[in-house]
Backbone bond lengths (Angstrom), bond angles and torsions (degrees), N, CA, C in turn:
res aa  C-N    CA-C-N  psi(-1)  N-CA   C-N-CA  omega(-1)  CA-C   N-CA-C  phi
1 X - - - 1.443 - - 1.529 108.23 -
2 X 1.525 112.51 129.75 0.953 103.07 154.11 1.793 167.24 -38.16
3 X 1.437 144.88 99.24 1.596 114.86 -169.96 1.727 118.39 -30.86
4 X 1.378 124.87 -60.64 0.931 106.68 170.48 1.718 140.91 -44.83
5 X 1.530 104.71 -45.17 1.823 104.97 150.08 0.952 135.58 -46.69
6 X 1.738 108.45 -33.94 1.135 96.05 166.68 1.822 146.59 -95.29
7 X 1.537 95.15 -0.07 0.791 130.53 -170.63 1.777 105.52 -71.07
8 X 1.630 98.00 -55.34 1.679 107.48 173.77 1.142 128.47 -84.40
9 X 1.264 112.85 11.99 1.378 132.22 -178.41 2.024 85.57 -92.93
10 X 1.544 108.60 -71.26 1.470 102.01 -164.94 1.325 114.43 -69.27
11 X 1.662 118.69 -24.00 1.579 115.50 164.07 1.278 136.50 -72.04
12 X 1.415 121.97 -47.81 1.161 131.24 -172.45 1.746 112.75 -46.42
13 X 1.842 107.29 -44.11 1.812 102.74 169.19 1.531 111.84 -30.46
14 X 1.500 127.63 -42.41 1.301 153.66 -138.51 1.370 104.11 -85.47
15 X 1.502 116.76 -77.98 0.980 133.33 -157.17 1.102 91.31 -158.86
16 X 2.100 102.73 166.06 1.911 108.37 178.94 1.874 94.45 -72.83
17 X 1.231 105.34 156.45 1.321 123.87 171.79 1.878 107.62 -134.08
18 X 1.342 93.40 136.01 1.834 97.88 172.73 1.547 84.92 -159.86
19 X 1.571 98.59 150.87 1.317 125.62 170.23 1.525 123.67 -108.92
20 X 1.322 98.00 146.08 1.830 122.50 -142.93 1.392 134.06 65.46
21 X 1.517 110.94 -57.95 1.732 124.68 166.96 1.404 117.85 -143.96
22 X 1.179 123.01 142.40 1.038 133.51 -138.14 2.139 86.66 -102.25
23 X 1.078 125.97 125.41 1.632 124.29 -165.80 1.239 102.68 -116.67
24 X 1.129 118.78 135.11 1.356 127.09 166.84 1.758 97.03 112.19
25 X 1.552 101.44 -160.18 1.386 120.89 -167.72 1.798 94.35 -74.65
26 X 1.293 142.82 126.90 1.797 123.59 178.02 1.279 78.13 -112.92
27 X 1.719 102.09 144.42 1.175 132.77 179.52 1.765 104.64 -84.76
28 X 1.241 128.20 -179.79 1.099 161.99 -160.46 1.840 112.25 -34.01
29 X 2.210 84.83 -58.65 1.078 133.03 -158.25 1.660 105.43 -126.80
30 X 1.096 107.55 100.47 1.812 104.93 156.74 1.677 139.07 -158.32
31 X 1.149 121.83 170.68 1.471 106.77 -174.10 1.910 100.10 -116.00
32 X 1.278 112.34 164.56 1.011 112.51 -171.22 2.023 92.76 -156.98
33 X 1.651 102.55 111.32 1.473 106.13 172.72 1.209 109.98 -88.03
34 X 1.796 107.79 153.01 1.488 104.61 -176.61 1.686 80.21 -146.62
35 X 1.812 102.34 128.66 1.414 107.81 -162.70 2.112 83.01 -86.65
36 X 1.657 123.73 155.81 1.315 149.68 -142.24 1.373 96.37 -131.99
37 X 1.586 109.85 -82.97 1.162 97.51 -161.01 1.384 96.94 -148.83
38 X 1.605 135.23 -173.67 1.449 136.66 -155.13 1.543 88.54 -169.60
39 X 0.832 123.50 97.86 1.853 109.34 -175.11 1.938 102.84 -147.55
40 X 1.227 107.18 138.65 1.481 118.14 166.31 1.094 129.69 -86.56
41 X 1.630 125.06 130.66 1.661 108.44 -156.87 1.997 88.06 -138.50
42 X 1.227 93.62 -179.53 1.293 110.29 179.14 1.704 107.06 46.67
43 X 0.899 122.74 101.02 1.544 124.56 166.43 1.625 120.15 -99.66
44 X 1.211 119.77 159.53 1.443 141.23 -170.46 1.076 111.25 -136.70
45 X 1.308 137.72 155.44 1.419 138.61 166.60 1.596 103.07 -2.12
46 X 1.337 116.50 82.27 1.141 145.22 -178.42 1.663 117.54 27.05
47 X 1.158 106.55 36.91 1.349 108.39 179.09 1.742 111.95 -140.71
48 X 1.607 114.86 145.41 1.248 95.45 -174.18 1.773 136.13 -79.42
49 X 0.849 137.20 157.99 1.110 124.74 -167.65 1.688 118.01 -117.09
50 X 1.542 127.29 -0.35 1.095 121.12 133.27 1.721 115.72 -149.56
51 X 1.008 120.56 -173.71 1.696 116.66 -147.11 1.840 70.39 -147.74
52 X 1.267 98.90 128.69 1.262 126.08 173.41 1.790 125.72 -124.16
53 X 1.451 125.85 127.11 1.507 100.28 -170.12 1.833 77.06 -138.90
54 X 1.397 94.21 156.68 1.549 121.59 -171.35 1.858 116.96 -123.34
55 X 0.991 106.17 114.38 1.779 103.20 167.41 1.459 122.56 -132.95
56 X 0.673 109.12 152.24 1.801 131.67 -178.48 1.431 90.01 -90.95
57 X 2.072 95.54 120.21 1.427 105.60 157.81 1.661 98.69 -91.34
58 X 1.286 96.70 147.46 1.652 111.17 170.90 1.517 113.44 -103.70
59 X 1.604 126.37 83.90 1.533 111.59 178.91 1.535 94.53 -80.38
60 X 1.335 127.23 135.51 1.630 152.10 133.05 1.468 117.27 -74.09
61 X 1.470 119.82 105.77 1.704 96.40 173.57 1.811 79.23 -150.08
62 X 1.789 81.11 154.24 1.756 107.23 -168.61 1.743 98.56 -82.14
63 X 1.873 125.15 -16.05 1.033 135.65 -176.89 1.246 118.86 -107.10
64 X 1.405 123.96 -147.53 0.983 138.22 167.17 1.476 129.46 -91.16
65 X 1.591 114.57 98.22 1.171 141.98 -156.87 1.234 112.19 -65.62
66 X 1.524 123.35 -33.96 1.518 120.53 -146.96 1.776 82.59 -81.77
67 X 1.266 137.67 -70.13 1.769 98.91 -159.81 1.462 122.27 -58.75
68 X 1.221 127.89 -20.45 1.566 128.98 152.75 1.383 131.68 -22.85
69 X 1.772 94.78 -54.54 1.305 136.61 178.83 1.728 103.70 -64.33
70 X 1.230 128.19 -52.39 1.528 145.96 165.50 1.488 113.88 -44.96
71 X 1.241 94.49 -59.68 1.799 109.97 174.64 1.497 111.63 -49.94
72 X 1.249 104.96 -63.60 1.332 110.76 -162.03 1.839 103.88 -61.91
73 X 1.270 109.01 -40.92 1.568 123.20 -175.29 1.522 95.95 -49.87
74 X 1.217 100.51 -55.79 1.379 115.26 -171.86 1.793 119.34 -53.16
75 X 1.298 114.00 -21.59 1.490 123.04 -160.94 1.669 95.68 -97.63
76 X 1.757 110.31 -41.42 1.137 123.70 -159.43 1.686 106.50 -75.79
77 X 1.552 118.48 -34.54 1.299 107.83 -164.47 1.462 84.30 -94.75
78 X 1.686 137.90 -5.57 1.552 124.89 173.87 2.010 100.75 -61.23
79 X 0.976 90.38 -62.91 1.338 111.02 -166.22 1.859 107.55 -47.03
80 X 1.274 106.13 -8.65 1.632 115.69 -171.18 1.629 131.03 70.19
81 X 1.555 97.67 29.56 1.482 119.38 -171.49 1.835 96.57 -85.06
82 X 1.602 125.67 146.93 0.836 145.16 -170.77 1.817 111.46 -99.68
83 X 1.442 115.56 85.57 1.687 112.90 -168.16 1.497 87.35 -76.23
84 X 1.210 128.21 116.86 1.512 134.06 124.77 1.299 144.02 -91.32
85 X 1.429 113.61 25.98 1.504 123.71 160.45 1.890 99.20 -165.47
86 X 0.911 114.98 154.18 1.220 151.04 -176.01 1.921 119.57 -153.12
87 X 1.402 100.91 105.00 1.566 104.69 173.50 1.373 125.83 -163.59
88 X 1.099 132.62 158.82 1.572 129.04 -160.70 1.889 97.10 -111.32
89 X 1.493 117.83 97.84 1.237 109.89 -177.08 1.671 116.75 -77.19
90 X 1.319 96.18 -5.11 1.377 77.14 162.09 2.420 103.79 136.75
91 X 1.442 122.77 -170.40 0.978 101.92 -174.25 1.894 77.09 -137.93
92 X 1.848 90.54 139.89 1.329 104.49 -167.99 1.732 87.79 -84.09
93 X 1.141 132.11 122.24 1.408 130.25 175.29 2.083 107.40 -82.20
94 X 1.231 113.55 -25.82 1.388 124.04 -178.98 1.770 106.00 -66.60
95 X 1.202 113.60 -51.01 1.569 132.16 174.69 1.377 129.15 -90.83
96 X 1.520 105.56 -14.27 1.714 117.80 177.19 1.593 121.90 74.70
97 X 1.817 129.65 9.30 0.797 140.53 -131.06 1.237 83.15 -141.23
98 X 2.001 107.25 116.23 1.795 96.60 167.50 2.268 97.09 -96.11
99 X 1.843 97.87 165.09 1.172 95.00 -160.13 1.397 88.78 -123.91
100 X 1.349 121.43 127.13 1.222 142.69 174.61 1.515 112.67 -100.98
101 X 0.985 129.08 134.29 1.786 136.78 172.45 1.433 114.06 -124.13
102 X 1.202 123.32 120.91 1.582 140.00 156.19 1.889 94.42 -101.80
103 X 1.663 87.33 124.24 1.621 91.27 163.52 1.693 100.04 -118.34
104 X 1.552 100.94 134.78 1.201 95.34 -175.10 1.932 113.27 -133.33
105 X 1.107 139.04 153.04 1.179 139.63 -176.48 1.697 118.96 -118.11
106 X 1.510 103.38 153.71 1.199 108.64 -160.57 1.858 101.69 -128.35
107 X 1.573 113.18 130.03 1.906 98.10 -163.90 1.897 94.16 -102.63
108 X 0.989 144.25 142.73 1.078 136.79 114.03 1.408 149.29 -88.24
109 X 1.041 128.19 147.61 1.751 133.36 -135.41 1.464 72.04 -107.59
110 X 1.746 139.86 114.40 1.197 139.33 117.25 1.700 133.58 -48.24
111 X 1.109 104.92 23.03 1.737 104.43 -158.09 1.848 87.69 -106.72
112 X 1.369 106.26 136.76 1.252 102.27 160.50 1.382 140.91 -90.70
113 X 1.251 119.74 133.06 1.372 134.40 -154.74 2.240 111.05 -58.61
């Protein structure tokens, strides 16, 4: 399964989730994934040994973000997701929407069993 599958599988209960831009009318409250990176790490006799991919959650909310922000933290490290960034980019004053980002990573074990 994909990070992104899996990602909207554990978000979407939550809040709407869509990846890259969010289309249509966005409500109040939403997340928006933006896939980062896809990269192979740790190698062995010249081959890699796990495949790692990274995305930026996008929280948007017209309120007060930080228990959202809690929740979601909270769902992501249940689920065994890897947070490597946490930051508040800032409040869109044009749209009214402050924008919160969790970037988080996902490992898979290429090694055969």
């Amino acid at each position: 399964m994909s990070i992104l599958t899996e990602l909207n599988t554990l978000l979407s209960p939550v809040l709407p989730v869509e990846t890259g831009v969010f289309s249509g009318v966005p409500p109040d409250e939403y997340l928006v994934l933006t896939p980062l990176t896809d990269e192979f790490a740790l190698f062995g006799d010249n081959a890699p040994l796990f495949d790692i991919s990274e995305v930026r959650i996008s929280l948007f909310s017209k309120g007060n973000y930080i228990q959202r922000k809690k929740q979601i933290t909270a769902l992501l490290l249940a689920a065994e997701f890897t947070i490597t960034d946490r930051r508040y980019i800032g409040h869109e004053d044009d749209t009214g929407y402050h924008h919160y980002a969790i970037d988080v990573a996902k490992h898979c074990d290429l090694k055969e069993d």
